[in-house]
N, C-alpha and C positions, 0 to 999 in steps of 0.2 A: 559323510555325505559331501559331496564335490558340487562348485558353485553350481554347473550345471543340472543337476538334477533341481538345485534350488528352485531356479529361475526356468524351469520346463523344459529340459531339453536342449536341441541345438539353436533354434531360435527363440531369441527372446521375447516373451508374452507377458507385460508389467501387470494384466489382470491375473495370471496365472500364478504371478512373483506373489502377487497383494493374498489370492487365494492360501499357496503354499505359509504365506507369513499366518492367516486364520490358521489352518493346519495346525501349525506350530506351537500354538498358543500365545504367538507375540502381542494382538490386540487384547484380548482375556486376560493376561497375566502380565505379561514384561512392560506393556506400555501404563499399564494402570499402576504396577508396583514402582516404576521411573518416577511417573508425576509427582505418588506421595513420596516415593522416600526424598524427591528432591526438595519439595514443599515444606516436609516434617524437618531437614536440614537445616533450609534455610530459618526457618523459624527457630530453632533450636541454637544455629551459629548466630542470632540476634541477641538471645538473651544471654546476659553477664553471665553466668555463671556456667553454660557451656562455650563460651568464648575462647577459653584456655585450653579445652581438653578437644579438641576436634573426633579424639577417639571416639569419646562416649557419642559424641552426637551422631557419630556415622554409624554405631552399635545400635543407640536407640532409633534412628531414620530406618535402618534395617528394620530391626523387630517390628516398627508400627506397618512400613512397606509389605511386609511377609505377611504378618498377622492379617491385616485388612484384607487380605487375598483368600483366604480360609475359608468363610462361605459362600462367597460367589456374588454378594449383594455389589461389590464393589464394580467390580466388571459386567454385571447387569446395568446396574445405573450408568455407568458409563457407556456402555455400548445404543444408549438412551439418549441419554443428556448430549453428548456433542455431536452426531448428526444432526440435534434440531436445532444443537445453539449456531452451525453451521449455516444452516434455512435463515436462524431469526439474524446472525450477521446479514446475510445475503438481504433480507428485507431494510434491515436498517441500510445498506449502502445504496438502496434504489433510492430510499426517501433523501437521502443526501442528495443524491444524486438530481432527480428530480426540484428537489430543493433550491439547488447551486443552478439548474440551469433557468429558474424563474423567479430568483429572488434579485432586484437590484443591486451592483456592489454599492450604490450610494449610500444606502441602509444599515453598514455594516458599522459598527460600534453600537448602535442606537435602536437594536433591535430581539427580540426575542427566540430570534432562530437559536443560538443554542440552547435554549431552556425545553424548546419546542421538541429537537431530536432527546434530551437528557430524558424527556418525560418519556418519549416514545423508543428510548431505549429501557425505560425502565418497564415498559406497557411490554415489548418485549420478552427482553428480559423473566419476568414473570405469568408470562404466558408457553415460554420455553419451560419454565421449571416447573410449571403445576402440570404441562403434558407431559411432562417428564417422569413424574411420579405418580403421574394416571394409572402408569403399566404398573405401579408396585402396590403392594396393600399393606398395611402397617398395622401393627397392634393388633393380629388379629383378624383380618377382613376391612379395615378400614380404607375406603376408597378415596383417593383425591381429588377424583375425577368428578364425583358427584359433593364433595365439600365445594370445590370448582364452580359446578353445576348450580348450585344453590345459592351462590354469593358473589361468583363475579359482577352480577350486573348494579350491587351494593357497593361493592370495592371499585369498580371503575366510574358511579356516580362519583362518590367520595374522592376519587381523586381527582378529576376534574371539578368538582368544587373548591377542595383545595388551591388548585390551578387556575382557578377564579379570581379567588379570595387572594393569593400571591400576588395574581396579576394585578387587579385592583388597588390593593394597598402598593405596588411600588408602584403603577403607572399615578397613584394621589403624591406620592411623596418627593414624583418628578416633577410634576406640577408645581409644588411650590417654592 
C-alpha cells in the first residue's frame, strides 16, 4: 500500500488519514499496546534486578503489551477513558483560567487557590473515571454507573468535609 491510498487519494484529507488509521487498527491495537509496553518498561528498567538485562525487560514489556490486547477490554476502556479525560482536562483549564483572570496576583503565596484546583482536579478526575467505567460491567452485570448513582452525593459530602476540616485546622494553626 502506497502513502497515497494511506492518506485518501490525491488530496489530502487529515479526517480520512485519522479514519484509514481506525481502519487499521492503529487506535484499537498499536496505540494501546505502545502506552503498556512502554509503561511496563519503564517500570520494569526501574527495578534492580531488570536493570542489567534490558532483554528481558523488553521480552516481558512485550508479552504483558500483547497479552492485554487479547480480549478487547483494553482498547474498550481506552477508547472511553481518554476522550472524557480529554473533556475533563478541557474543564480543568477553563477553571484555571477563569481562576487566573479573577484572582489578585497580591494573594499569591497566601492563598488556597492551589489546593482549590488539586481538589477540583481530583473531583474531576473521579468523575472521568466512574463515567468511564459506566460503559463496562464487572463481575458479572455489576454496574458502576449506579454504585456511582447511590453514593456520589456521600463521597462528595465527605470530601468537602474533609476540605473543611483541612481548611480549618490549617487556617487555626496560622493564627497562632
Amino acid at each position: 500500500m502506497n502513502w497515497a491510498m494511506l492518506v485518501g487519494g490525491v488530496g489530502f484529507n487529515f479526517g480520512d488519514f485519522l479514519n484509514n488509521l481506525e481502519n487499521f487498527g492503529f487506535f484499537a491495537y498499536a496505540l494501546p499496546f505502545l502506552l503498556i509496553f512502554a509503561l511496563v518498561y519503564a517500570i520494569l528498567a526501574q527495578i534492580k534486578m531488570f536493570q542489567d538485562n534490558r532483554g528481558a525487560s523488553v521480552i516481558l514489556a512485550l508479552a504483558v503489551g500483547l497479552l492485554s490486547l487479547q480480549m478487547g477490554f483494553v482498547s474498550t476502556f481506552f477508547q472511553t477513558i481518554f476522550p472524557r479525560f480529554g473533556v475533563a482536562l478541557s474543564i480543568v483549564l477553563v477553571a484555571m483560567i477563569l481562576a487566573g483572570a479573577f484572582l489578585a496576583d497580591s494573594t499569591k503565596g497566601k492563598n488556597a487557590y492551589p489546593w482549590i484546583f488539586f481538589g477540583l482536579g481530583g473531583l474531576v478526575f473521579l468523575f472521568v473515571l466512574f463515567s468511564s467505567l459506566s460503559d463496562w460491567s464487572f463481575y458479572g452485570g455489576g454496574n458502576w454507573r449506579w454504585w456511582w448513582d447511590q453514593y456520589a452525593g456521600l463521597i462528595i459530602f465527605l470530601l468537602l468535609l474533609v476540605g473543611v476540616i483541612v481548611a480549618v485546622s490549617l487556617s487555626n494553626k496560622a493564627g497562632k
